[in-house]
HTML snippet that shows the backbone in 3Dmol.js (N, CA, C, O; Angstrom):
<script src="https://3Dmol.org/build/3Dmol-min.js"></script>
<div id="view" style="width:600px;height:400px;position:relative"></div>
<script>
const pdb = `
ATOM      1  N   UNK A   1       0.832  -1.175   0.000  1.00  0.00           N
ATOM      2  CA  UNK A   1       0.000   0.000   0.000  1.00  0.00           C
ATOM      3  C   UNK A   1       0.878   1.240   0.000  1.00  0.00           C
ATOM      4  O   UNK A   1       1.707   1.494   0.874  1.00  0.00           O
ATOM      5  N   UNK A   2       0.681   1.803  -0.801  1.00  0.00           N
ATOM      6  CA  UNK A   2       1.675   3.673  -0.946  1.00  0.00           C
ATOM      7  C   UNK A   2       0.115   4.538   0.424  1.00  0.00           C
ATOM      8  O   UNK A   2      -1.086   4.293   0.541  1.00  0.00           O
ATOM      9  N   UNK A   3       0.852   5.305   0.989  1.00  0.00           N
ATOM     10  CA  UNK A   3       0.938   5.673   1.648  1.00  0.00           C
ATOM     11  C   UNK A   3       1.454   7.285   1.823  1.00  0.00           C
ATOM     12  O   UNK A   3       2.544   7.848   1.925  1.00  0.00           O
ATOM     13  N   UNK A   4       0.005   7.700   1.796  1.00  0.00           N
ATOM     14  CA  UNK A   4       0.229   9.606   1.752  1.00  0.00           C
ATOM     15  C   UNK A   4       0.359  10.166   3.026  1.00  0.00           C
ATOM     16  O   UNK A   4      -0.440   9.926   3.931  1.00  0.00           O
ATOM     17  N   UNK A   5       1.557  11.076   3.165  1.00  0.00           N
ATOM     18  CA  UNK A   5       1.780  11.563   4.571  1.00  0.00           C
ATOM     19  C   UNK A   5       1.225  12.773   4.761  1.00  0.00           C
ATOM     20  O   UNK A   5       2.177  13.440   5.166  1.00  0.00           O
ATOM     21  N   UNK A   6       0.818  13.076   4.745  1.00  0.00           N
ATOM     22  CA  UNK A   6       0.189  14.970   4.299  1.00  0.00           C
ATOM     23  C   UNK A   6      -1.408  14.749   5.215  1.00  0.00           C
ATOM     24  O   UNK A   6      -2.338  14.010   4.894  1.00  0.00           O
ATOM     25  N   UNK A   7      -1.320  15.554   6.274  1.00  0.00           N
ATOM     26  CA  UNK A   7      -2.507  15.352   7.121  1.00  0.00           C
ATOM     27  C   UNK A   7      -3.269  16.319   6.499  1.00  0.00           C
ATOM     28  O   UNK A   7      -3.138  17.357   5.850  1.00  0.00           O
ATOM     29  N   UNK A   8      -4.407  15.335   7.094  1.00  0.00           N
ATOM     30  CA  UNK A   8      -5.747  16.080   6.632  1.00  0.00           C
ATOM     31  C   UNK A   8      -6.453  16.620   7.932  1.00  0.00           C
ATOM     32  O   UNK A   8      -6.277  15.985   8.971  1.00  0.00           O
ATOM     33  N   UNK A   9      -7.309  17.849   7.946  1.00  0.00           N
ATOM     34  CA  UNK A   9      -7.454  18.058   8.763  1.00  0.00           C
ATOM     35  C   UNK A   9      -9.123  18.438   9.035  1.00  0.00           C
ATOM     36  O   UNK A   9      -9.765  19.023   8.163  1.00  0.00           O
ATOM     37  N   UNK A  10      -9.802  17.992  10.483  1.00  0.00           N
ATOM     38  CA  UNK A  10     -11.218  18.994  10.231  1.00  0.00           C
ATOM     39  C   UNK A  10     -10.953  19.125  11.535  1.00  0.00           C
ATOM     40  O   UNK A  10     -10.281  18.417  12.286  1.00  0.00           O
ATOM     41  N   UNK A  11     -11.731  20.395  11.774  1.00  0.00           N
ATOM     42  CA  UNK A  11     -12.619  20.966  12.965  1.00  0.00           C
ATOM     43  C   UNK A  11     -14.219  20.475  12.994  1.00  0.00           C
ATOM     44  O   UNK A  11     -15.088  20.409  12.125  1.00  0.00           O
ATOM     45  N   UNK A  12     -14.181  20.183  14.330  1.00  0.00           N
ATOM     46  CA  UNK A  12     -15.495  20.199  14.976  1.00  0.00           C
ATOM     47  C   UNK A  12     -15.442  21.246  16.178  1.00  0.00           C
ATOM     48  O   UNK A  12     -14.741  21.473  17.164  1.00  0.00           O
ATOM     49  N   UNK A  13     -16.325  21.643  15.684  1.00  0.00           N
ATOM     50  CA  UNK A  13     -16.823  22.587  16.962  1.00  0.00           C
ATOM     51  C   UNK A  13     -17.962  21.730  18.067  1.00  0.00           C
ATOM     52  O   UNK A  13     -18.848  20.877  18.011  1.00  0.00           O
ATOM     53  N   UNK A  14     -17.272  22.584  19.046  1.00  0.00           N
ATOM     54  CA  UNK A  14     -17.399  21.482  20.345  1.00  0.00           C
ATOM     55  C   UNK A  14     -18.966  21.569  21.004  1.00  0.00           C
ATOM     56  O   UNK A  14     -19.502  20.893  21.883  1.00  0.00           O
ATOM     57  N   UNK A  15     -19.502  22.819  20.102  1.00  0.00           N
ATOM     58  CA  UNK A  15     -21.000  22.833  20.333  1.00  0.00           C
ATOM     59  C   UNK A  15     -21.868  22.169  19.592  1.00  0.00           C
ATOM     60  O   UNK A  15     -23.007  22.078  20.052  1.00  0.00           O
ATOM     61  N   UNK A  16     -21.593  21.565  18.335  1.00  0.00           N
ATOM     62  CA  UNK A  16     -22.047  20.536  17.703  1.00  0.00           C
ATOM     63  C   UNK A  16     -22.057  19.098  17.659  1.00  0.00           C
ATOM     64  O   UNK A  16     -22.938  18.339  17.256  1.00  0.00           O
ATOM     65  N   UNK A  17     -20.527  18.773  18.313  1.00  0.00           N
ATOM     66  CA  UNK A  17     -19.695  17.710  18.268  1.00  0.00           C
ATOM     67  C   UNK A  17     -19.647  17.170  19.099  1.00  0.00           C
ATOM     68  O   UNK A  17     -18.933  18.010  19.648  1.00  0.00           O
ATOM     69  N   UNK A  18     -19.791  16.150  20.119  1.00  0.00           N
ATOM     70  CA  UNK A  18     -19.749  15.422  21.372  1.00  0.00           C
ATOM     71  C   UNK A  18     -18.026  14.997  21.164  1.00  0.00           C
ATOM     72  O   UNK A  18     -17.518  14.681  20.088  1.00  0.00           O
ATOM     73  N   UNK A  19     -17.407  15.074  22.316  1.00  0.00           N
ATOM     74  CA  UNK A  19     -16.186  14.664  22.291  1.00  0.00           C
ATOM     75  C   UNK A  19     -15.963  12.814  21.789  1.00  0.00           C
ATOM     76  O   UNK A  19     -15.146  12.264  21.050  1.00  0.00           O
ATOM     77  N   UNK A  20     -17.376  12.182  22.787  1.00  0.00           N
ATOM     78  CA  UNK A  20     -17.181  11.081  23.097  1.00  0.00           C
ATOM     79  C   UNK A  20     -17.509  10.554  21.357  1.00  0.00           C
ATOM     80  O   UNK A  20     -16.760   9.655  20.973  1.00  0.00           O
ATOM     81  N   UNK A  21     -18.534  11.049  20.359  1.00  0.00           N
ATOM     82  CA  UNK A  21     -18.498  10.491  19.526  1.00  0.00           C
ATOM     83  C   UNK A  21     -17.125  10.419  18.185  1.00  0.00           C
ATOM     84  O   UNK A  21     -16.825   9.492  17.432  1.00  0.00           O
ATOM     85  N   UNK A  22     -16.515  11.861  18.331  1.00  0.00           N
ATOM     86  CA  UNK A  22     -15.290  11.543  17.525  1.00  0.00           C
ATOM     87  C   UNK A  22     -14.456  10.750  17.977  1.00  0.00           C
ATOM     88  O   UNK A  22     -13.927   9.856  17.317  1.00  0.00           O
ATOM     89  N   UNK A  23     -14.198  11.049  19.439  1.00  0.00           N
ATOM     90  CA  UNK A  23     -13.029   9.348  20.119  1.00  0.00           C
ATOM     91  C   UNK A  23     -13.544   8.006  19.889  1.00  0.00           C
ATOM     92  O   UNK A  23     -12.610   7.211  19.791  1.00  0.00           O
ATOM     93  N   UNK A  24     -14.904   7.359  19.744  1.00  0.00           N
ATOM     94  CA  UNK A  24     -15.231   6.586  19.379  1.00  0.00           C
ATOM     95  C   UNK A  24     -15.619   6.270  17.708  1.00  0.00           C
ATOM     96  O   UNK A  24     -16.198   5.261  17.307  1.00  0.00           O
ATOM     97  N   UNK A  25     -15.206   7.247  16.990  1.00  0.00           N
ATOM     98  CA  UNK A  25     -15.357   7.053  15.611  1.00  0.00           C
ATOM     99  C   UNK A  25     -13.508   7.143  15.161  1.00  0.00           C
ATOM    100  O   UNK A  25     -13.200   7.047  13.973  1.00  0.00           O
ATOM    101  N   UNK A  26     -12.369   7.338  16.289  1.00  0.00           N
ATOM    102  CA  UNK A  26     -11.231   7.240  16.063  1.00  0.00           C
ATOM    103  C   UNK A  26     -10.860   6.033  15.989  1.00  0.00           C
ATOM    104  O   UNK A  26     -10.193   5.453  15.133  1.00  0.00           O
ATOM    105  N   UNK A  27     -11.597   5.478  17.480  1.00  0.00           N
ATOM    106  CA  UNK A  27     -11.608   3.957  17.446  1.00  0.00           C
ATOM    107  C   UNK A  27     -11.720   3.008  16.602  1.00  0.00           C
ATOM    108  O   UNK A  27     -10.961   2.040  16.647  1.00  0.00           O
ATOM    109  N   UNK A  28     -12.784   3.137  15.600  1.00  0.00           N
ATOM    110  CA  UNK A  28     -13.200   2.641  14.831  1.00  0.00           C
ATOM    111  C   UNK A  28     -12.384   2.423  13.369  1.00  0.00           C
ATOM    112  O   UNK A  28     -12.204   1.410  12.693  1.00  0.00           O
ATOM    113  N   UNK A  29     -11.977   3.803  13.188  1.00  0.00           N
ATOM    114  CA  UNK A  29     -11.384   3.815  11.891  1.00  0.00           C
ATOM    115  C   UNK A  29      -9.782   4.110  12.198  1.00  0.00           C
ATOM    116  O   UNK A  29      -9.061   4.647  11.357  1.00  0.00           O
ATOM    117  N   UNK A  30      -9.356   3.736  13.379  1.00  0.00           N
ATOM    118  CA  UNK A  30      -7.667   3.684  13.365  1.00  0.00           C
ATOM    119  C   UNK A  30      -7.384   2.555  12.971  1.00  0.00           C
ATOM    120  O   UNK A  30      -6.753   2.052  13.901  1.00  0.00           O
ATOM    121  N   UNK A  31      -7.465   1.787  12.104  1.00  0.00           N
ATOM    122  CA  UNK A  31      -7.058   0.376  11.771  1.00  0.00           C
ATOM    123  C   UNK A  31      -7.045   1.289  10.202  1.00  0.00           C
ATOM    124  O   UNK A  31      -6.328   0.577   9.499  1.00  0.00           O
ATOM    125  N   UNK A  32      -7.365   2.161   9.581  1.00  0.00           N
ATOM    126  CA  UNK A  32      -6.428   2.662   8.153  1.00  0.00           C
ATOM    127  C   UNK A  32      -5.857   4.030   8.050  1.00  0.00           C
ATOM    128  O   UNK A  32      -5.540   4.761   7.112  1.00  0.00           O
ATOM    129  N   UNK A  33      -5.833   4.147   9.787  1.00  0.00           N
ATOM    130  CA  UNK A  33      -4.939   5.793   9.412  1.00  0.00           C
ATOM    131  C   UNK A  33      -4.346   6.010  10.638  1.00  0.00           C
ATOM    132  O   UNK A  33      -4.394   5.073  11.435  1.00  0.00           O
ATOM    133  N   UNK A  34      -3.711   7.190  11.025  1.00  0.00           N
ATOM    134  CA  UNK A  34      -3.496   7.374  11.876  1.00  0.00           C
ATOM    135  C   UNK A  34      -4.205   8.533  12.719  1.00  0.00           C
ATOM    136  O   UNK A  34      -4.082   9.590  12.101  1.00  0.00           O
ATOM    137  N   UNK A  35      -4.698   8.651  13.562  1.00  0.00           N
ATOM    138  CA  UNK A  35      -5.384  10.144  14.028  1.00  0.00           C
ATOM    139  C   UNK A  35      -4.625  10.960  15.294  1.00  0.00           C
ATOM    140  O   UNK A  35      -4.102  10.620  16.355  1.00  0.00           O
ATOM    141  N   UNK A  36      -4.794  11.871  14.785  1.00  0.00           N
ATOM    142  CA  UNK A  36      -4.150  12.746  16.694  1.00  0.00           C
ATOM    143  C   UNK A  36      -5.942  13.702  17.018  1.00  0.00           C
ATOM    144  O   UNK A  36      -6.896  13.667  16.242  1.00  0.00           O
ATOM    145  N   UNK A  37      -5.903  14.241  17.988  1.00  0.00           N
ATOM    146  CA  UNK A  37      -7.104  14.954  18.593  1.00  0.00           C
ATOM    147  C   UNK A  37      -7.055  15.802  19.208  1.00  0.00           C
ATOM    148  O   UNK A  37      -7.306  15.335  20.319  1.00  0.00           O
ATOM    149  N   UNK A  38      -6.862  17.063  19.350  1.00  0.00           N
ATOM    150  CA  UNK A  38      -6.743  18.219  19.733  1.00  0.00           C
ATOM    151  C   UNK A  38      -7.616  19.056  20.211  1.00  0.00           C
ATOM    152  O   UNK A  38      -8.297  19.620  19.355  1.00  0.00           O
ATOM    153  N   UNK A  39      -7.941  19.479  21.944  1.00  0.00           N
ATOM    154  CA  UNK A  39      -8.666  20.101  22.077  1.00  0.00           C
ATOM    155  C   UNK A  39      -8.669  21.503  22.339  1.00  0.00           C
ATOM    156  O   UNK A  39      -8.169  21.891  23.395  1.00  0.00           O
ATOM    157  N   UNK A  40      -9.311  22.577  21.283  1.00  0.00           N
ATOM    158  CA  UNK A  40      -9.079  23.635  21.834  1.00  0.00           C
ATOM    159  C   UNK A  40     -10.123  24.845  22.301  1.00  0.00           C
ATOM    160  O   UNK A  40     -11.076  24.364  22.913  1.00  0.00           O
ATOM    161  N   UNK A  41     -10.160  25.685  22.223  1.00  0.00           N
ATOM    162  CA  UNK A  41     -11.409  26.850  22.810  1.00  0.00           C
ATOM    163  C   UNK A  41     -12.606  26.045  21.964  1.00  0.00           C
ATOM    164  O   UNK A  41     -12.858  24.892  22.313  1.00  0.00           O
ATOM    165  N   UNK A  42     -13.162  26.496  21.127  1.00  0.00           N
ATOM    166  CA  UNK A  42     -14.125  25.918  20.797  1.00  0.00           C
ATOM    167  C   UNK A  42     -13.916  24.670  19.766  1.00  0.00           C
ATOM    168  O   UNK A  42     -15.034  24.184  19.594  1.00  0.00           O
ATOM    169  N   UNK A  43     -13.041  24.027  19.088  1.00  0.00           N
ATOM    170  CA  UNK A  43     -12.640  23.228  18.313  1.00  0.00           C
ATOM    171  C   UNK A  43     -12.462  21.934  18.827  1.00  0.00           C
ATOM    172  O   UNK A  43     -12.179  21.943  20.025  1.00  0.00           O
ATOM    173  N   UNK A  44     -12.566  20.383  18.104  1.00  0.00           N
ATOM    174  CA  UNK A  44     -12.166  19.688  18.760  1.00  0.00           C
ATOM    175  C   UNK A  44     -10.689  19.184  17.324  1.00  0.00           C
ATOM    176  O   UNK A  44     -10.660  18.170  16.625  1.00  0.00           O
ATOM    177  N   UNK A  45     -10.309  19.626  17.337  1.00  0.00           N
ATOM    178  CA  UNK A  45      -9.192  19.320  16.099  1.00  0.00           C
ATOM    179  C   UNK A  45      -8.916  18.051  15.515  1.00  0.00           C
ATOM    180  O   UNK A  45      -7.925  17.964  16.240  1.00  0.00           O
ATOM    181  N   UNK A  46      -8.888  17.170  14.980  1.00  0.00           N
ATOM    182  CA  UNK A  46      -8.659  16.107  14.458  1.00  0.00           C
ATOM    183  C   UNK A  46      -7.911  15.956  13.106  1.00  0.00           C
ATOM    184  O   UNK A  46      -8.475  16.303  12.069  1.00  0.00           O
ATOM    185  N   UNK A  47      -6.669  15.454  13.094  1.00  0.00           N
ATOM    186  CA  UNK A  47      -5.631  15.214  12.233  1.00  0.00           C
ATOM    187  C   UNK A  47      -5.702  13.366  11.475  1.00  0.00           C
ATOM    188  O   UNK A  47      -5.632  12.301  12.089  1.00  0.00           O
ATOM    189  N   UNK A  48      -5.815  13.540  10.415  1.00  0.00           N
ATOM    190  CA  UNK A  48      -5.630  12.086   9.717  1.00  0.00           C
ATOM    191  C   UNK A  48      -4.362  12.209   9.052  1.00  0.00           C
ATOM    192  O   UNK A  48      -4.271  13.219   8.354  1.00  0.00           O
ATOM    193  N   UNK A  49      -3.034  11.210   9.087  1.00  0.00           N
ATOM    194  CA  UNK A  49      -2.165  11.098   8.792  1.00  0.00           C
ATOM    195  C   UNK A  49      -1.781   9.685   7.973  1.00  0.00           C
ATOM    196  O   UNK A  49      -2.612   8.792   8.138  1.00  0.00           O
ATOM    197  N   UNK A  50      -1.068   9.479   7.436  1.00  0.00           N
ATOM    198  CA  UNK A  50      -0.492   7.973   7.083  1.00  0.00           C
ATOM    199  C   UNK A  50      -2.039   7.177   6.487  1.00  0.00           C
ATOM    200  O   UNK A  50      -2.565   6.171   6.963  1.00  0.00           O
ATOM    201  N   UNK A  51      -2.469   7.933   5.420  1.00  0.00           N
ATOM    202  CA  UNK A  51      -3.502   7.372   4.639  1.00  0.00           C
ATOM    203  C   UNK A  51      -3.258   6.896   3.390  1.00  0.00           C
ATOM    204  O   UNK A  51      -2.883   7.535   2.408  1.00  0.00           O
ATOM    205  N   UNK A  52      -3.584   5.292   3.522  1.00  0.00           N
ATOM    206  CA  UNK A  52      -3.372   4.775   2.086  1.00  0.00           C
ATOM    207  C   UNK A  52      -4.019   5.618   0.661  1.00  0.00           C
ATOM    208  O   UNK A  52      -5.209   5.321   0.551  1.00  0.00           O
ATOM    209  N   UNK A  53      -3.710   6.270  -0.091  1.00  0.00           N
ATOM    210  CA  UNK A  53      -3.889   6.892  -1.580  1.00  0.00           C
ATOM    211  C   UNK A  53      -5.360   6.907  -1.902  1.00  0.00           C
ATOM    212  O   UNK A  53      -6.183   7.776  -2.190  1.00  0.00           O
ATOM    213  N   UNK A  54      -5.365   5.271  -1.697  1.00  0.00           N
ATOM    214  CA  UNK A  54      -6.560   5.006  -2.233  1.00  0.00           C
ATOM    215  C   UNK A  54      -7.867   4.999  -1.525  1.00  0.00           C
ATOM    216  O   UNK A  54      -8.889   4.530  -2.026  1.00  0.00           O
ATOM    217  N   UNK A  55      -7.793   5.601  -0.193  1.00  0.00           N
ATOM    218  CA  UNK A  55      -8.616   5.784   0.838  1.00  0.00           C
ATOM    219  C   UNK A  55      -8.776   7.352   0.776  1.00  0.00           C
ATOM    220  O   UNK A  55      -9.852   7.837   1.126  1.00  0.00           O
ATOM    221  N   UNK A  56      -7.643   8.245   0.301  1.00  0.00           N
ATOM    222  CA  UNK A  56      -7.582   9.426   0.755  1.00  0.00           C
ATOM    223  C   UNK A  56      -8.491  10.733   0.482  1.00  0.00           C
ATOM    224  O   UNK A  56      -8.444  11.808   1.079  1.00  0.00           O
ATOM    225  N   UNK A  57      -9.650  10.200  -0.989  1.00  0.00           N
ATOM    226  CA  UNK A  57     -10.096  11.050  -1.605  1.00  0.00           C
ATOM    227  C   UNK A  57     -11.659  11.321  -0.981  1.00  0.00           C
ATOM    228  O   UNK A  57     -12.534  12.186  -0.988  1.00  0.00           O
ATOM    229  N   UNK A  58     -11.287   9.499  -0.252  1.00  0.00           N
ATOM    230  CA  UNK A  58     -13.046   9.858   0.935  1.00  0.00           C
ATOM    231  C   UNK A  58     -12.929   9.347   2.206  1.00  0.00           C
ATOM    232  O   UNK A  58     -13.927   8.781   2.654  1.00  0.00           O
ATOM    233  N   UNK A  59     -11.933   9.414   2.899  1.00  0.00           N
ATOM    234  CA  UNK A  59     -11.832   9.547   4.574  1.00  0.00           C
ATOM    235  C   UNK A  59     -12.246  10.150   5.110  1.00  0.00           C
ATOM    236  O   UNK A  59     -12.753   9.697   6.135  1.00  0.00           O
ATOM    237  N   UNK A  60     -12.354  11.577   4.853  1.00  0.00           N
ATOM    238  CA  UNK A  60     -12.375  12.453   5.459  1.00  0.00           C
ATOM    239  C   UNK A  60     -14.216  12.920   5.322  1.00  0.00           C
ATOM    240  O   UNK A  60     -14.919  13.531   6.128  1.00  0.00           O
ATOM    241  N   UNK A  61     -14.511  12.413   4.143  1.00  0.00           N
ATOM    242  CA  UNK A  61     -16.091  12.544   4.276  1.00  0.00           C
ATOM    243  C   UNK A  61     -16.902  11.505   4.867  1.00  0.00           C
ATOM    244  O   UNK A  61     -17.805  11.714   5.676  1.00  0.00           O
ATOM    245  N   UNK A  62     -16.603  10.567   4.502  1.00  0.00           N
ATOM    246  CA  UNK A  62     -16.769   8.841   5.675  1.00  0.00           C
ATOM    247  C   UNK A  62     -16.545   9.184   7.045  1.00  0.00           C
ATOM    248  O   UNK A  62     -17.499   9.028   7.808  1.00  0.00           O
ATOM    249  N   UNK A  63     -15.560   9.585   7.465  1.00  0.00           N
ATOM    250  CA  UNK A  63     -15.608   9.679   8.745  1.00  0.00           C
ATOM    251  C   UNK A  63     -16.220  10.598   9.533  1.00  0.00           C
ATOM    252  O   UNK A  63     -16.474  10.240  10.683  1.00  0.00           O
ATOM    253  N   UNK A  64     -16.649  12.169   9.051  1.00  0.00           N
ATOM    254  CA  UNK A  64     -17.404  12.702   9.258  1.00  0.00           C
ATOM    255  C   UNK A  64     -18.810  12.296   8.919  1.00  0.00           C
ATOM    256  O   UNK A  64     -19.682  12.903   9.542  1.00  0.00           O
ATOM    257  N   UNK A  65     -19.188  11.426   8.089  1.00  0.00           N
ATOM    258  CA  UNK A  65     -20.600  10.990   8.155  1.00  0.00           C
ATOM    259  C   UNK A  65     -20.524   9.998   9.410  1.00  0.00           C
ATOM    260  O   UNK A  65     -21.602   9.620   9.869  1.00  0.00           O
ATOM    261  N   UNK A  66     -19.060   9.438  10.141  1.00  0.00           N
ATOM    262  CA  UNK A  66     -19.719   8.095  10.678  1.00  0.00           C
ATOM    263  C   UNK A  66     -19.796   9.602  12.101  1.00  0.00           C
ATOM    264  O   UNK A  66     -20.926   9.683  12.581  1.00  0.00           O
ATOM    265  N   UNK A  67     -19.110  10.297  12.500  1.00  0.00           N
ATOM    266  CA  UNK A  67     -19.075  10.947  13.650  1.00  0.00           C
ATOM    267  C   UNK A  67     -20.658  11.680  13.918  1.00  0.00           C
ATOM    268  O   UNK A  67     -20.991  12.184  14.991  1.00  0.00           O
ATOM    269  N   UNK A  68     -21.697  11.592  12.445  1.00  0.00           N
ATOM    270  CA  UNK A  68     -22.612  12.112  13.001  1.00  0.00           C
ATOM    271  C   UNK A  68     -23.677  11.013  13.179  1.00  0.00           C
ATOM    272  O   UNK A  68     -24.740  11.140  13.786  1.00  0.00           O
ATOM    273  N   UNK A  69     -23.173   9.809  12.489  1.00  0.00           N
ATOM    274  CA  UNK A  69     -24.155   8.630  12.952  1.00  0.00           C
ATOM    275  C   UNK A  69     -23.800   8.764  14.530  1.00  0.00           C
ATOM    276  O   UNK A  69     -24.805   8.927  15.221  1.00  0.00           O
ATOM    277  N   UNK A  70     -22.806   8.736  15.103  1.00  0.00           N
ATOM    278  CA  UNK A  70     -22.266   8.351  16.270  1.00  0.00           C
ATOM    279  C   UNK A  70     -22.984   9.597  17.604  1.00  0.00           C
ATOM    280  O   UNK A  70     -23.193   9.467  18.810  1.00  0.00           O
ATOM    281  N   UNK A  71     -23.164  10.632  16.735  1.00  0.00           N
ATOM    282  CA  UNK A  71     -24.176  11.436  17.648  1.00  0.00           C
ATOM    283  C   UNK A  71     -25.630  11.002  17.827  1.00  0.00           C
ATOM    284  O   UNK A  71     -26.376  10.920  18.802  1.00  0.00           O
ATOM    285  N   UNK A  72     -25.752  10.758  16.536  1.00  0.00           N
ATOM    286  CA  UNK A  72     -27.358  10.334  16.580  1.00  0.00           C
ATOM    287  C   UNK A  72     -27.445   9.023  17.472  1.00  0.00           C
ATOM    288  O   UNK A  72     -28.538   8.702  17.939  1.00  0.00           O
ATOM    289  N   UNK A  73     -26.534   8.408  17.668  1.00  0.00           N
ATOM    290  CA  UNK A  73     -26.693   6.921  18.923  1.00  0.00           C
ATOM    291  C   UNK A  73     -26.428   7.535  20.340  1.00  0.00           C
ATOM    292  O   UNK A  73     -27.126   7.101  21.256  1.00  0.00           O
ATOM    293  N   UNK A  74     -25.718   8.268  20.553  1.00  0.00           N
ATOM    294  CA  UNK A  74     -25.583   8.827  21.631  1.00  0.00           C
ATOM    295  C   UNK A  74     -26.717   9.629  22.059  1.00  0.00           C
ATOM    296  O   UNK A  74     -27.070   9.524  23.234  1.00  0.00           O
ATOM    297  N   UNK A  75     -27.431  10.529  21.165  1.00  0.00           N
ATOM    298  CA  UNK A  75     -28.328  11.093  22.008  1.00  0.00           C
ATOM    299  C   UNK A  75     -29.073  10.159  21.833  1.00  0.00           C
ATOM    300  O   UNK A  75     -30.162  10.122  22.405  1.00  0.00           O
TER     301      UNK A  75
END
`;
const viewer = $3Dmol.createViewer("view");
viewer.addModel(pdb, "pdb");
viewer.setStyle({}, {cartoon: {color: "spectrum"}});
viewer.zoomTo();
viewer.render();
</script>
């Protein structure tokens, strides 16, 4: 697998975003990337790193769709 190093990045804002559902949607999808998580004033920062090529063009929308399934179970 080639392997793109160039992080990707989103914000969640922490008034939309439950902490607990992005750490549990990290969980989920750290088996094809790498993530870091950053919390700041209103942001919850989230970095994707070390993404296979061929994953890279929809990670970042996949995983934001799974972080809002993951709200909708939580509430």
């Amino acid at each position: 697998m080639r392997k793109d190093n160039e992080a990707i990045e989103i914000n969640f804002h922490k008034s939309l975003y439950p902490p607990k559902a992005i750490k549990n949607a990290i969980e989920v999808y750290k088996e094809v990337a790498k993530f870091s998580l950053k919390k700041e004033k209103r942001y919850i920062k989230v970095s994707i790193s070390d993404v296979d090529r061929d994953l890279r063009s929809f990670i970042k929308d996949e995983f934001c769709n799974y972080v809002l399934f993951l709200i909708r179970a939580i509430l």
